[in-house]
Each structure stands twice: as C-alpha cells, then as structure tokens.
C-alpha positions as CSV (number, residue, x, y, z in Angstrom):
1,X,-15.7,5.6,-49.1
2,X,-11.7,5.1,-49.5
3,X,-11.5,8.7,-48.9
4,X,-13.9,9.0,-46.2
5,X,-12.1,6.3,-44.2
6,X,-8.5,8.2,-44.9
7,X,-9.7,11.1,-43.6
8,X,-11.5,9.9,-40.6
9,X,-8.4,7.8,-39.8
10,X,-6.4,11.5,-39.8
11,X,-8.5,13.1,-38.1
12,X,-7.9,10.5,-35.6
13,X,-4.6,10.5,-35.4
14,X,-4.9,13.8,-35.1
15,X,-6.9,14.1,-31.6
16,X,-4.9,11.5,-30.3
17,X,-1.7,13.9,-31.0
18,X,-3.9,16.7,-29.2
19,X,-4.8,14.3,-26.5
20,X,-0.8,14.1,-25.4
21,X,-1.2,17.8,-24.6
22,X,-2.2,20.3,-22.4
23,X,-4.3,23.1,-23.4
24,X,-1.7,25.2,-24.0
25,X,0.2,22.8,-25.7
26,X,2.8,21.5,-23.5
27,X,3.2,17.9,-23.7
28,X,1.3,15.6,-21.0
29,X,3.1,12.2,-19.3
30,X,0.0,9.6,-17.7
31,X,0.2,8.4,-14.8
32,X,-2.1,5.6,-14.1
33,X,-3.6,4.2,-10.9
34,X,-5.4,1.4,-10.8
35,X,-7.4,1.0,-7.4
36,X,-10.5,0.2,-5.5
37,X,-12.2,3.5,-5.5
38,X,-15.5,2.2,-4.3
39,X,-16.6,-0.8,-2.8
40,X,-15.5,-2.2,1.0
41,X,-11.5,-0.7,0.5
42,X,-12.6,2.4,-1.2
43,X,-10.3,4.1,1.6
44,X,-7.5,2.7,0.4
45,X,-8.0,3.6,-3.4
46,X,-9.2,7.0,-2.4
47,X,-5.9,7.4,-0.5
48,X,-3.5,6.0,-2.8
49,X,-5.7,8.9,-5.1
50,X,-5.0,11.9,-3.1
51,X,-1.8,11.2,-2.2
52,X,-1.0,10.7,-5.7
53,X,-2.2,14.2,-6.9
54,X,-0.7,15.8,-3.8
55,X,2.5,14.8,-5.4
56,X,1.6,15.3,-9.1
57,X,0.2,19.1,-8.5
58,X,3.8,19.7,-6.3
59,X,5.8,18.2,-9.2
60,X,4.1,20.3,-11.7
61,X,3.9,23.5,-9.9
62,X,7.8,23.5,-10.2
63,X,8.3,22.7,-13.9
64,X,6.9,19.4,-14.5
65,X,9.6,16.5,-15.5
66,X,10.9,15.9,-18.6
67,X,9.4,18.4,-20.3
68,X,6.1,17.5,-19.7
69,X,3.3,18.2,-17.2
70,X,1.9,15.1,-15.1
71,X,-1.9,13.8,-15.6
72,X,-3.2,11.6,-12.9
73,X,-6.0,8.8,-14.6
74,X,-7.9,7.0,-12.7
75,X,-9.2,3.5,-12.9
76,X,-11.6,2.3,-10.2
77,X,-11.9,-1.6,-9.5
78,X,-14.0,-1.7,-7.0
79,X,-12.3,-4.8,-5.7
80,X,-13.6,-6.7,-9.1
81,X,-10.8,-9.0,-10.5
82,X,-12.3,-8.3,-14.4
83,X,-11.9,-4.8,-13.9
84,X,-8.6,-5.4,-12.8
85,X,-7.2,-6.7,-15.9
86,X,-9.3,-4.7,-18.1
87,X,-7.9,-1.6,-16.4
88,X,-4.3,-3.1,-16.8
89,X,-4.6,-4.2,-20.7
90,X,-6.3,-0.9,-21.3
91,X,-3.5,1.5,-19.3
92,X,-0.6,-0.8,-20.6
93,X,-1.6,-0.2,-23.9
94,X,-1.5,3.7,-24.0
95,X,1.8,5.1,-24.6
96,X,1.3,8.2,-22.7
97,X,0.7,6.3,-19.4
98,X,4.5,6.0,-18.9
99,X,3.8,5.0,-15.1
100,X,1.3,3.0,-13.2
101,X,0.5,2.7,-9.3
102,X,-1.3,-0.4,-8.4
103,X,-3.0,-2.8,-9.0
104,X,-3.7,-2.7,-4.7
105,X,-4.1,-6.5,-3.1
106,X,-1.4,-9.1,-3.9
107,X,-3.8,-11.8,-5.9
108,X,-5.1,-8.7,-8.1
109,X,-1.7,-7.4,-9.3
110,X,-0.5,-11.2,-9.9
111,X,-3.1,-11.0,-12.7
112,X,-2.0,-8.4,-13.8
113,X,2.0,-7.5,-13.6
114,X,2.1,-10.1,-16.7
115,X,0.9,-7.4,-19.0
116,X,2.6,-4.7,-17.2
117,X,6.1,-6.3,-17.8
118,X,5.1,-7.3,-21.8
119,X,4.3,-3.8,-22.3
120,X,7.6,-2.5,-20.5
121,X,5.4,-0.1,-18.0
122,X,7.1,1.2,-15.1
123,X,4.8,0.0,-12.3
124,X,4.5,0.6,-8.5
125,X,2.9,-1.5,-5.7
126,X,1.5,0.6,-2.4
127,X,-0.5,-2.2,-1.7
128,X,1.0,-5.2,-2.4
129,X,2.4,-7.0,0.6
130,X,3.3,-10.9,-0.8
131,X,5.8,-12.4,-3.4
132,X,8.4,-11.1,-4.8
133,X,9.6,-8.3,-6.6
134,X,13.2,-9.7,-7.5
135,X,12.0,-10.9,-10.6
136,X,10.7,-8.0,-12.4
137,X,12.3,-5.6,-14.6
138,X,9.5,-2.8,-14.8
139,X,7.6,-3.3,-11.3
140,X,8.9,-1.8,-7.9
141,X,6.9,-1.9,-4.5
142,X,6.6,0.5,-2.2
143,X,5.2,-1.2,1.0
144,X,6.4,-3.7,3.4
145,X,6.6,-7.3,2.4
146,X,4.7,-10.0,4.0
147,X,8.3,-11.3,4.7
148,X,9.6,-8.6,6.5
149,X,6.3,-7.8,8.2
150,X,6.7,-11.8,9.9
151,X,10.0,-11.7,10.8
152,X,9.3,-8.2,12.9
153,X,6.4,-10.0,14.3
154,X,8.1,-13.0,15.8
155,X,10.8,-10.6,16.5
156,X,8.6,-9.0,18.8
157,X,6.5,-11.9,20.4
158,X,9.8,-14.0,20.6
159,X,10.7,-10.8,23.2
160,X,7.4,-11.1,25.0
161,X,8.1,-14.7,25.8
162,X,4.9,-16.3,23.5
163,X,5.0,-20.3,23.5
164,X,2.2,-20.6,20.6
165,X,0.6,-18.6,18.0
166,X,-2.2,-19.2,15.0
167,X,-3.8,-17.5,11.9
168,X,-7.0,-16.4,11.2
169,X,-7.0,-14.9,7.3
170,X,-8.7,-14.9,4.2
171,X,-7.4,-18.3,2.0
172,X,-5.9,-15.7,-0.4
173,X,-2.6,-14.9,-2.0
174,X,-1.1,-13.4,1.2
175,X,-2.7,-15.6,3.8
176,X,-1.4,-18.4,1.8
177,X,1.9,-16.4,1.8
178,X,1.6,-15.4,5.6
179,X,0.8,-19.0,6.2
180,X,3.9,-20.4,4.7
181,X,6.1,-18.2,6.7
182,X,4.6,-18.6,9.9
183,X,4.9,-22.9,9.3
184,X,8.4,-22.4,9.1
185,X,9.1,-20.8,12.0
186,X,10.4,-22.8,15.0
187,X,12.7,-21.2,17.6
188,X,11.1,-22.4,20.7
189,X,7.6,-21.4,20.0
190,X,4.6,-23.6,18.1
191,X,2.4,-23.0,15.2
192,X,-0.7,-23.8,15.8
193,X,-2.8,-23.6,12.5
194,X,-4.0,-21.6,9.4
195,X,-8.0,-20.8,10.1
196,X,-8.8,-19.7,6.6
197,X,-12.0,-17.0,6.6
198,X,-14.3,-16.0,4.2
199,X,-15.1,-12.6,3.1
200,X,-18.6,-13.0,3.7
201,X,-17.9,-13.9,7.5
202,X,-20.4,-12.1,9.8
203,X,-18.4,-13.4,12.6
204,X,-14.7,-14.9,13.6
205,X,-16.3,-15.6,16.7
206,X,-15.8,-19.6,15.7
207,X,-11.8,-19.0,14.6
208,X,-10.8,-17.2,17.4
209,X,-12.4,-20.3,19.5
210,X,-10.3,-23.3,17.9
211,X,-7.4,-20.2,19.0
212,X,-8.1,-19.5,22.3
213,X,-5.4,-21.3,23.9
214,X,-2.7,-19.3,22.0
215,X,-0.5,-16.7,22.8
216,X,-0.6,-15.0,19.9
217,X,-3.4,-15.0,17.0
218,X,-2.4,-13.0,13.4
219,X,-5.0,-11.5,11.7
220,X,-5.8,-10.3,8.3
221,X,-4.9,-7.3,6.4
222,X,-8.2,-7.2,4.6
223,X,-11.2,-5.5,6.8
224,X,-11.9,-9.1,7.8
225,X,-8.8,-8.5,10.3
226,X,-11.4,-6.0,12.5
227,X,-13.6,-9.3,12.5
228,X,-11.0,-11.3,14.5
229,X,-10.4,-8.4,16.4
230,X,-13.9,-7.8,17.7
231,X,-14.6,-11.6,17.8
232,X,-11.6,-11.9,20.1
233,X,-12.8,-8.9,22.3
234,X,-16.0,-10.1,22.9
235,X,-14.6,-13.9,23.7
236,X,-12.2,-12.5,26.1
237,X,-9.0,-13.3,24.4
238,X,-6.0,-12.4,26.7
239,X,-3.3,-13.1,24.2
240,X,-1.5,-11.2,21.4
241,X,-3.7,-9.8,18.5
242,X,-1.1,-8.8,15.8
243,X,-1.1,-7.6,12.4
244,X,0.0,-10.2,9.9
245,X,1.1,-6.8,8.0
246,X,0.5,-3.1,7.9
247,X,-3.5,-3.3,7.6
248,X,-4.3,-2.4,10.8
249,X,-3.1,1.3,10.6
250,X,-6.7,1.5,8.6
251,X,-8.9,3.1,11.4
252,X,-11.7,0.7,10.1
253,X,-10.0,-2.0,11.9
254,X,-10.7,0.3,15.2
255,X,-14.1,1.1,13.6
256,X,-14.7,-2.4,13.2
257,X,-13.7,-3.5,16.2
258,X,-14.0,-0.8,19.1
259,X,-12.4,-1.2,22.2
260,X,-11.2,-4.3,21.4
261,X,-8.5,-2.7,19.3
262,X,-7.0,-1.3,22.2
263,X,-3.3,-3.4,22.5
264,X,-3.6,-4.6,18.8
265,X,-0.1,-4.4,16.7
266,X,0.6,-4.4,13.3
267,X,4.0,-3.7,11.6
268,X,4.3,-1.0,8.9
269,X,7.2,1.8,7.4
270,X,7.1,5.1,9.2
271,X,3.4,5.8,10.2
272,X,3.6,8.8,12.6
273,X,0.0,10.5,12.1
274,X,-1.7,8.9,15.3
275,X,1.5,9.5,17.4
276,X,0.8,13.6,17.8
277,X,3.9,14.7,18.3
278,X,4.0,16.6,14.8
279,X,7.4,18.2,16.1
280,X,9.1,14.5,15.7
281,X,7.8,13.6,12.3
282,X,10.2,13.6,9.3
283,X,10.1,17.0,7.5
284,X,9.4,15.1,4.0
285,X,6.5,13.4,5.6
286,X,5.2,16.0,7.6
287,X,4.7,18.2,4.5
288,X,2.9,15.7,2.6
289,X,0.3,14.7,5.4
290,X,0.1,18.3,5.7
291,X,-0.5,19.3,2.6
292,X,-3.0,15.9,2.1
293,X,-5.3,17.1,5.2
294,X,-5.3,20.9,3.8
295,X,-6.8,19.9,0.3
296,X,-8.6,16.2,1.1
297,X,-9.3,16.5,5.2
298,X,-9.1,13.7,7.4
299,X,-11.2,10.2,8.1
300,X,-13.2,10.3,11.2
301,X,-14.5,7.1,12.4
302,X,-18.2,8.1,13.3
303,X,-18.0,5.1,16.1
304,X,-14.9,5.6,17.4
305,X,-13.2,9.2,17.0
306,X,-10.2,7.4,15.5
307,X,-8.6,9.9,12.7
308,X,-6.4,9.0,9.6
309,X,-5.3,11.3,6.6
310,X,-7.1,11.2,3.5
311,X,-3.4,10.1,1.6
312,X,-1.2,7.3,1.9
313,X,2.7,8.4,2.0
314,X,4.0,5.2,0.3
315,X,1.8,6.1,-2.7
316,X,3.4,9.2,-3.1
317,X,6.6,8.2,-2.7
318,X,5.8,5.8,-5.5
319,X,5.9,9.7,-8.4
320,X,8.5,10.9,-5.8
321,X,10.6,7.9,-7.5
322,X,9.6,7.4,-10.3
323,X,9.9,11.6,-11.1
324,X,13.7,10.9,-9.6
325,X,14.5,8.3,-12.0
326,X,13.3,10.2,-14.5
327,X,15.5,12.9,-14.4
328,X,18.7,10.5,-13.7
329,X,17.7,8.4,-16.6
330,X,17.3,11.9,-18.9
331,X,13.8,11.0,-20.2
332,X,11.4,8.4,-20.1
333,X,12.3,5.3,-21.7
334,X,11.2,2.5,-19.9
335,X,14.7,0.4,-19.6
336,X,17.0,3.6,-18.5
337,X,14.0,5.2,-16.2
338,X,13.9,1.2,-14.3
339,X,17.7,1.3,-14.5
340,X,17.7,4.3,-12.7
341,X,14.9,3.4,-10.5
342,X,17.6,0.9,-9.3
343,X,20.2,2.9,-8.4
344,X,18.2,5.3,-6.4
345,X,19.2,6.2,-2.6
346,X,17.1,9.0,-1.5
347,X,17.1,10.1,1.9
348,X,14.2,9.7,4.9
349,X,14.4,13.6,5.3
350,X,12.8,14.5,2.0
351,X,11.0,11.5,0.3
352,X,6.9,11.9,1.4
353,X,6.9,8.7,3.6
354,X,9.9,9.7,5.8
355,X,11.4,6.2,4.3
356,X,14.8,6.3,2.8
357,X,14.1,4.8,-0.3
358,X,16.7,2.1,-1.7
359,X,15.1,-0.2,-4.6
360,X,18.6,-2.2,-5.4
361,X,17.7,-5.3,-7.6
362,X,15.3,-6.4,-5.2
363,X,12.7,-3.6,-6.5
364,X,12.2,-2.9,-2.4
365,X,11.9,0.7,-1.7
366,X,12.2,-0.2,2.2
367,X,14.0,-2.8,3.6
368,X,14.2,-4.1,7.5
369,X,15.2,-0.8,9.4
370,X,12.0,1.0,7.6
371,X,9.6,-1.7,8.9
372,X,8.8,-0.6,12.9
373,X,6.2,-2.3,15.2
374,X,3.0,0.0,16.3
375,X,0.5,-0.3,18.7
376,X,-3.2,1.0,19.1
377,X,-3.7,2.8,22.3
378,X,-6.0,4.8,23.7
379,X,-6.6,7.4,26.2
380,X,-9.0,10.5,27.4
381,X,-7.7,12.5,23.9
382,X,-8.8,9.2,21.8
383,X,-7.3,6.5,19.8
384,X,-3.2,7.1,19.4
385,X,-0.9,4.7,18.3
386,X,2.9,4.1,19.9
387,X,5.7,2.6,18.6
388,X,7.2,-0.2,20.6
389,X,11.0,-0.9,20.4
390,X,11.9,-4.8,20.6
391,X,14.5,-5.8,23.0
392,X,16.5,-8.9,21.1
C-alpha cells in the first residue's frame, strides 16, 4: 500500500510539473480573473475576459514574458459572494497564477484582498471603485476611485450653479462610500439624503419622489442606476442625473432606461468609443478596441441601438502592467514585480486605455487628469456620448 501511495504521489507531482507547461514544453505563467461571467453584470466579467486575452494573445505572439507563455483562467462568480472567496483561496493558492484581475464590485474584493495579500499575489482591480488602495503591498487598481469620481462631480455641478443634490444607491460598500463623500461636502450647496435601494427594486419611482426638489440626484453604478434613471424620466425630473462613478458608460443603463438617458453624466478615464471620431482616439487605445471588436464584436442594445465594445481597456491595461513590471523587476517574484509596479510611468500613447499609467505608493494607475466628465447624447445616428469640459 506504502508503495502504491509513493508512486501515486509521483505521478502527481509529476502532472502538476506538466501542467506548468505548454505542449511544447515552454513554461506557462496564470493569470487569473475572477469575475461575474454570468448572471445580471455578466457584461462586465465578459469584458474584463476579452480584453484580457486580447492582451495575453498580443503579449505572447511576440515572445511571451519572462520566459514563459501567458494562460488566461477563468473563474466565474456570477455575482455570488461564496464563489468569490472560493475562487480567491483556490487561485491564491496555485503558484502558477502569478497575477490576478478582479475580484469586480468593491464589497466582493474586500472579502477577498485578505487572502490575496497573505499569499503575496500581485492583484488588479478594473472594477473596484471604493477604499483604498494605499495600504496594500500586492493589490493595484485600475479604475477611477469613488473619491475622485465625487470630486469631478461637484466639480461639474458646482459650475452649473446646483443649490441641492441627493443619492439614490444600493446600501453597499460604495454607496456607503459615495455617501460619506457627498455628507461632507459643503461649498454653498446642500445634501439632501442617502435613499438606500434594493437590488430587487422593480421601481425607483418612490426615491426619485422624496428627490424631486433637488438639483442634482446621483445614482448607482450597479444596473440599479438605469432604475433611477427611467424612474426619473417617467416622473419628469428636470434636474441633474449623474453618475456616482463610471457605471453608466454600460449601455444597459441606456437599455434600461431609454430616452430618459439622454443628458445623463457619469465620470470615468478615457472612454472614446461612443464619441466616433476614431481619428482622435489615442493610438494605444484605438488598437485595442480595434482589435477587441475584430475577434469579440460589439454589444447592441436590442431596445435602444446603443453600441459598446465587447472589452474593457482598464482591464487590459491591468497585463499591460503587470507584463511591464515584469520585465523591470527581471522575473516574477512577487515583492520586486510590485516594486516595480510602483515605479511604473507609462505613457497615454501606448498603454490600451489611452491612460498614462502612474501607480506611485498609492497603487492608483490614474489619478485626477485621467478622470474626464461624459455625457449621453443622442441624435438621428443614435446614442453618442460627449465629453464636457468644466469651467472652474
């Protein structure tokens, strides 16, 4: 029996050695994402996907890094907490995942970033909008913080003249988060209230009500933002509808909401795809969107016409970074690759987001100038969106 367990142990250890290569024997680096595939954001996970193997295949095609060639490995969450951490404990534990993108959604990757940072894997956050980053040694987000996202916001409605301004949002991490920000805020104008949501809200219809009388109402990130968008529509809100963060470049908030999304704003990094004008995109960023709609198409809202690539830039700028620090950190070990990830300054022009990416101490890969103010339009051609430039 002694023998029989010895040799079934080798023979292990033996297919795990083969499982850390190719079949041609070159040797294979993991990268994880964790993601909601399926279920109500299964846009976003399918995104973050794309774009992640958009990037992968372009890394690999030249050489692969380090030595190695990337694998993509998916785990699906389906927006289920459990499956969260089960996905984190199990990736975190295999030592040829030597990156990880998400968890997406800020309350699911607090339960998780724990394990992450015990088991020293690099980690990056495309979808993660609250808390802070300054903290961690091994995790780095690429997306605009809630922070940032607010102080844009009041930026802008400070310039429009708005007395008073609420919240409708899910009683989450980042309303919570969103909510704390927008309390503090004084400057002449007037909070007027958190209305927490629920997820199973048919309608907003009764939160936009106790509202009306604002001149402003932030709404969710979470497709329960389309909700207060259409509720507002169909009360005949007159006031500001804006983006409490970068959710609302998701065409299912126009699905969601129809016409009523026309003159909605949300904040977000460079997001160029519904502005046309392909000539004026960043060359980095053009080539990935490009390259995205070649292989994965485009979304098509059935209701609404609105288009959106089938890729999210900011998740492949996540392997664009994480292959950069890499090579400046001469290998993969997990301390000199988040070192390095530090110390990164890559230019607007070439990463695929047409961000300059910065990470610094802070872990942010975009700062204030990368965050720029957008606005749903639309016209005989269809939905568009438009940038607006505040005037201080």
């Amino acid at each position: 029996m002694r023998k029989v367990a010895v040799l079934a142990a080798a023979v292990a250890l033996a297919a795990s050695g083969c499982a850390a290569k190719e079949a041609g024997g070159t040797p294979v680096i993991k990268i994880g994402l964790i993601g909601p595939v399926t279920g109500p954001l299964a846009v976003l996970g399918t995104a973050q996907q794309n774009s992640l193997q958009i990037e992968i295949d372009k890394i690999n095609a030249s050489g692969g890094l380090a030595g190695s060639q990337l694998r993509l490995v998916v785990r699906d969450t389906g927006l289920d907490p459990g499956k969260v951490v089960q996905a984190a404990t199990e990736l975190a534990g295999d030592e040829q995942v030597k990156f990880i993108v998400g968890p997406s959604l800020t309350s699911f990757y607090n339960a998780a970033k724990e394990t992450l940072e015990r088991n020293k894997k690099i980690n990056c956050q495309p979808g993660v909008a609250a808390g802070t980053f300054a903290d961690l040694k091994y995790g780095f987000r690429a997306q605009d913080s809630t922070e940032i996202d607010i102080a844009k916001a009041l930026e802008l409605l400070r310039s429009e003249g708005v007395k008073t301004f609420g919240l409708i949002y899910e009683n989450d991490d980042t309303g919570k988060a969103v909510d704390a920000l927008l309390s503090g805020q004084q400057n002449g104008m007037t909070y007027l209230g958190f209305q927490t949501s629920r997820p199973d809200d048919q309608s907003h219809a009764a939160y936009v009500e106790k509202l009306k009388n604002a001149d402003a109402i932030f709404f969710s990130n979470n497709v329960g933002g389309a909700k207060t968008i259409a509720a507002a529509g169909a009360a005949g809100y007159r006031g500001r509808l804006i983006g409490a963060g970068s959710g609302a470049q998701n065409i299912a908030f126009v699905e969601g909401a129809g016409d009523a999304a026309k003159g909605v704003v949300f904040e977000m990094p460079n997001y160029q795809y519904p502005m046309r004008d392909r000539a004026s995109w960043q060359p980095g960023y053009r080539a990935h969107i490009e390259a995205v709609e070649k292989r994965f198409g485009v979304n098509v809202g059935p209701r609404t016409g609105a288009r959106s690539p089938k890729g999210t830039a900011m998740a492949a700028d996540c392997v664009y970074a994480f292959a950069e620090a890499v090579k400046a950190a001469g290998g993969t070990d997990p301390d000199k690759v988040a070192a390095a990830m530090e110390k990164l300054d890559l230019p607007a022009d070439a990463t695929p987001s047409g961000n300059s990416l910065t990470p610094g101490r802070t872990h942010e890969f975009y700062d204030a100038g990368d965050v720029r103010i957008y606005q749903w339009d639309k016209d005989d051609q269809g939905w568009f969106t438009r940038e607006l430039k505040v005037t201080p």
